[in-house]
C-alpha positions as CSV (number, residue, x, y, z in Angstrom):
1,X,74.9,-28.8,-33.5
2,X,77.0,-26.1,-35.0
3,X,80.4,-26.6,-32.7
4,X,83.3,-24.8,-34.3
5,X,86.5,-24.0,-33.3
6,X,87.9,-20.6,-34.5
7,X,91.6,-19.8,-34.7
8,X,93.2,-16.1,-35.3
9,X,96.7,-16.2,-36.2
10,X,97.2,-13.2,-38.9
11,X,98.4,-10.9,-36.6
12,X,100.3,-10.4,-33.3
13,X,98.3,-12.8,-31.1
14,X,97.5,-16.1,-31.7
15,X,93.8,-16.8,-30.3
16,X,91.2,-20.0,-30.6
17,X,87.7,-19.8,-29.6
18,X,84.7,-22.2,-29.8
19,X,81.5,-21.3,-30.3
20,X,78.1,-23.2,-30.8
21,X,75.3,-21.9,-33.2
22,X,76.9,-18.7,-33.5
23,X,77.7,-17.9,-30.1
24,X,80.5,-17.5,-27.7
25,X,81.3,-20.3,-25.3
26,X,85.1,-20.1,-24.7
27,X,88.4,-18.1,-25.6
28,X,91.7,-18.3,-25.5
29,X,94.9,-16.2,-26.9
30,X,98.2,-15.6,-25.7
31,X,99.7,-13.3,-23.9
32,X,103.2,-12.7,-25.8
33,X,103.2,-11.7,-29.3
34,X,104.0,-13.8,-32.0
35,X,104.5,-17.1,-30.3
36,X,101.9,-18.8,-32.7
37,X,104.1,-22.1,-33.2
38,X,104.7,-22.2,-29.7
39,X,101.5,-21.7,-28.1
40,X,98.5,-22.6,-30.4
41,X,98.1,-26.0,-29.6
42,X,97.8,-25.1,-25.6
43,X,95.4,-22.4,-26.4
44,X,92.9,-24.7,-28.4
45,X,93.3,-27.3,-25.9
46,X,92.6,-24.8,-23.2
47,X,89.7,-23.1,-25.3
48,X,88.3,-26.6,-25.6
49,X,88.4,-27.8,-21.8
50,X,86.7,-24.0,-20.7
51,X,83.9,-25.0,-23.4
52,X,83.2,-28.2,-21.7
53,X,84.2,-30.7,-24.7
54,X,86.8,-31.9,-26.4
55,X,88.2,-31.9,-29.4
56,X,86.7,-34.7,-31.1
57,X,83.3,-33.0,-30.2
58,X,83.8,-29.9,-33.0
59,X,81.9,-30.1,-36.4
60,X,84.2,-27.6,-38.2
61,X,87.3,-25.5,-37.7
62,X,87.3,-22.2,-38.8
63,X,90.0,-19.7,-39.5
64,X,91.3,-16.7,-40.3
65,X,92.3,-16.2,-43.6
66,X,94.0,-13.0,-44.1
67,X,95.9,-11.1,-44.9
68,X,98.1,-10.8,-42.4
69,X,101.1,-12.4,-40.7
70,X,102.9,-15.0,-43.2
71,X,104.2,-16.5,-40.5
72,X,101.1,-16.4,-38.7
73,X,99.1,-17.9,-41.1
74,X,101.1,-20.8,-41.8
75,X,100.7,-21.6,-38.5
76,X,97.1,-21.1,-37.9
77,X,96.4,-22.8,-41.6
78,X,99.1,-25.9,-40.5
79,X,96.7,-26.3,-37.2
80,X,93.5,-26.3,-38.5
81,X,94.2,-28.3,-41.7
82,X,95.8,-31.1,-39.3
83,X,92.8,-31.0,-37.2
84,X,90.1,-31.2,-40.6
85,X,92.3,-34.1,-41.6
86,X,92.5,-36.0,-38.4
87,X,89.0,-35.5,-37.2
88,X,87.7,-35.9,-41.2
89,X,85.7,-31.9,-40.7
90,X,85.5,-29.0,-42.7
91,X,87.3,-26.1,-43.1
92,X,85.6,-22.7,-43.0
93,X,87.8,-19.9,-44.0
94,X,87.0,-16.1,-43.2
95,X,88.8,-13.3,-44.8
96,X,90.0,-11.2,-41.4
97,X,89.3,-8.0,-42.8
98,X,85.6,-8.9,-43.1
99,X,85.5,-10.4,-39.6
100,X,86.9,-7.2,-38.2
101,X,84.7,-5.3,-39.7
102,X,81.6,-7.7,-39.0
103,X,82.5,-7.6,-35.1
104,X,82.7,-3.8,-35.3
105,X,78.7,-3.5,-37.1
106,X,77.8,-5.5,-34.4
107,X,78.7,-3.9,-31.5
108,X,78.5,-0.2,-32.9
109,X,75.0,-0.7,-34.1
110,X,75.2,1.3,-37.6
111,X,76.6,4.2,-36.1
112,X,79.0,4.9,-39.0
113,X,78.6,4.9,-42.4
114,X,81.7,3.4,-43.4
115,X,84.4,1.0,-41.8
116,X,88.0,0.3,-42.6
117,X,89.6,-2.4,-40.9
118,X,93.5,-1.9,-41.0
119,X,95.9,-4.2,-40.2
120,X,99.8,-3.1,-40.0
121,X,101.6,-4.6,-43.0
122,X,105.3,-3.1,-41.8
123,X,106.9,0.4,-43.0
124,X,103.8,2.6,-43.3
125,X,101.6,0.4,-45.2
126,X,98.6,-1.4,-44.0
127,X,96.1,-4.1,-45.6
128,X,93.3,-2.8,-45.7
129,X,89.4,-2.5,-47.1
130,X,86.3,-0.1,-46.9
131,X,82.9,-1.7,-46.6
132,X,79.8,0.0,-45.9
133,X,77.2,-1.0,-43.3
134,X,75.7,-3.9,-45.0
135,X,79.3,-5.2,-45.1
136,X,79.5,-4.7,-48.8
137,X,83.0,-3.7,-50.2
138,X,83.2,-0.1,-51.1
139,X,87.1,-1.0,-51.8
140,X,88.4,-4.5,-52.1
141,X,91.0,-5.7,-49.8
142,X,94.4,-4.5,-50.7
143,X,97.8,-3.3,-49.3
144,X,98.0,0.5,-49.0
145,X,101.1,2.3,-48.6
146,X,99.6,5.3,-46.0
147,X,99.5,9.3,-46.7
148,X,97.8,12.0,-45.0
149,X,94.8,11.5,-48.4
150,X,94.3,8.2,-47.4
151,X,90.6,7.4,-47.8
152,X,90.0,11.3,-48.0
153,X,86.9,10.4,-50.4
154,X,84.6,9.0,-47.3
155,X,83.0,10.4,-44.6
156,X,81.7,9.3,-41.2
157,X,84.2,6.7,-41.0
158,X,85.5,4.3,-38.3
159,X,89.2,3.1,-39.0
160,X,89.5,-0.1,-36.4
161,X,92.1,-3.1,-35.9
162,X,95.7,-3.4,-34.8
163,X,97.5,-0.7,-37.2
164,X,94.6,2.0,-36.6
165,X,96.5,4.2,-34.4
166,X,99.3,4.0,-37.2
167,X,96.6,5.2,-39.8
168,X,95.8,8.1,-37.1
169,X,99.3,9.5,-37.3
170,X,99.2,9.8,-41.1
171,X,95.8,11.3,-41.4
172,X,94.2,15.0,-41.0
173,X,91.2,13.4,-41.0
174,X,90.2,14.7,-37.0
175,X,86.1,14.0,-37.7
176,X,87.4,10.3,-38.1
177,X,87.2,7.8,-35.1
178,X,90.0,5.0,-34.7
179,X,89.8,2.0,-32.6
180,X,93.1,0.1,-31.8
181,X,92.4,-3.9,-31.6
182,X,94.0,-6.5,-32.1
183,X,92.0,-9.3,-34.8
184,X,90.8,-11.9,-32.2
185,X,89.0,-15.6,-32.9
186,X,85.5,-14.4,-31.2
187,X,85.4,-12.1,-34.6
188,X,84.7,-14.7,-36.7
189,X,82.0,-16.8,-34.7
190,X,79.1,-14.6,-36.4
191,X,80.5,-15.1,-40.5
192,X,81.4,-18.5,-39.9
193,X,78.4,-19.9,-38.4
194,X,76.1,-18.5,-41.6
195,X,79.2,-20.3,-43.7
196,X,78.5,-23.7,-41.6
197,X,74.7,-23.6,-42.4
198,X,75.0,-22.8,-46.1
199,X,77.9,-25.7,-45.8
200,X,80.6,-22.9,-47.3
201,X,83.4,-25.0,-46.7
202,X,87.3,-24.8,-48.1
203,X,89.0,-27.5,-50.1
204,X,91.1,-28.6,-47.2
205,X,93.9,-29.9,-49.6
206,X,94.3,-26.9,-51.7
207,X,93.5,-23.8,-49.2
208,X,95.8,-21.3,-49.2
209,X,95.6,-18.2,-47.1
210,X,95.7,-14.5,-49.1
211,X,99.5,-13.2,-47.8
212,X,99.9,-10.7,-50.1
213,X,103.7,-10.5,-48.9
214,X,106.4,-12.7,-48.6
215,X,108.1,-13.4,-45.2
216,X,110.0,-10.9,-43.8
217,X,113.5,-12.3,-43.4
218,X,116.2,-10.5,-42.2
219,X,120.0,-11.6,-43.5
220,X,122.2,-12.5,-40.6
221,X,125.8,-10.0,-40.4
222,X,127.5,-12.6,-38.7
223,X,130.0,-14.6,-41.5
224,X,129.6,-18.0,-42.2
225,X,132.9,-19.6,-41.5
């Protein structure tokens, strides 16, 4: 029985999802941004109960690699290491580009040739890859500081995630089409159920998530003493 829970904490909401042999069962997020810490053991706990287990039931935890939040991430890879380590379970991790992009082929049937998951990276950059319809990189994941060229070399292209609207405002590009979402757990249930049967799993000890940035720590004004 392939029972994973999925957590998505890159970006602004934290969400958790179970799914068995690749399908949906349950999902939970929250409903304020960036309260990861806060809320991400209540979400998996309620994903769990609307599944109709618990959480000694799951075979694997997957997750959400990145890029993305830093903050996010260490929250997201704290939770699902603790839970590999107390429930002795694998770790599948699932680079959150790819799952983007994954969720979009599905549901858009090969209607474009080209997708580019975006996800805001602060300023006017934006992580970011282009993969064609067999999800094959065309451009490997990397942070792109935006211009109104930006990807000017492909056509027939879907920009989708949480900093597409952002991309939208720097483009020409009108013949493009932009979807505005935000990365949720459900994305990854396809890519990491294929990882559970090929048994693709992390090193739970030494995962790390890709940040790409440091954290974004702003210098209080107020004196010390």
């Amino acid at each position: 029985m392939g029972l994973i829970l999925h957590l998505e904490t890159s970006a602004n909401l934290c969400s958790a999802a179970i799914g068995l042999d690749g399908r949906l069962l349950s999902e939970a997020k929250t409903t304020e941004v960036m309260r990861h810490s806060k809320e991400i053991t209540l979400i998996i706990d309620r994903c769990v109960k609307e599944a109709g287990y618990t959480i000694n039931d799951i075979e694997a935890v997957a997750l959400s690699s990145g890029p993305g939040s830093y903050t996010g991430l260490r929250v997201g890879t704290s939770a699902a290491k603790a839970i590999c380590y107390a429930l002795d379970k694998p770790l599948i991790g699932i680079n959150t580009l790819l799952c983007i992009a994954d969720y979009v082929r599905q549901t858009d049937s090969g209607k474009f040739k080209y997708i580019i998951p975006v996800i805001d990276a602060r300023r006017e950059e934006v992580y970011c890859a282009i993969y064609n319809q067999d999800l094959s990189p065309e451009v490997e994941m990397t942070n792109h500081i935006l211009s109104e060229g930006s990807f000017s070399d492909y056509e027939n292209v879907l920009v989708c995630g949480d900093a597409a609207e952002k991309v939208n405002k720097h483009l020409s590009r009108k013949d493009y089409q932009y979807r505005q979402m935000d990365p949720l757990a459900s994305y990854l249930i396809n890519l990491a159920y294929k990882k559970y049967q090929l048994k693709e799993f992390e090193d739970v000890a030494y995962f790390s998530p890709t940040y790409f940035k440091p954290p974004h720590i702003t210098k209080s004004k107020k004196p010390l003493f």
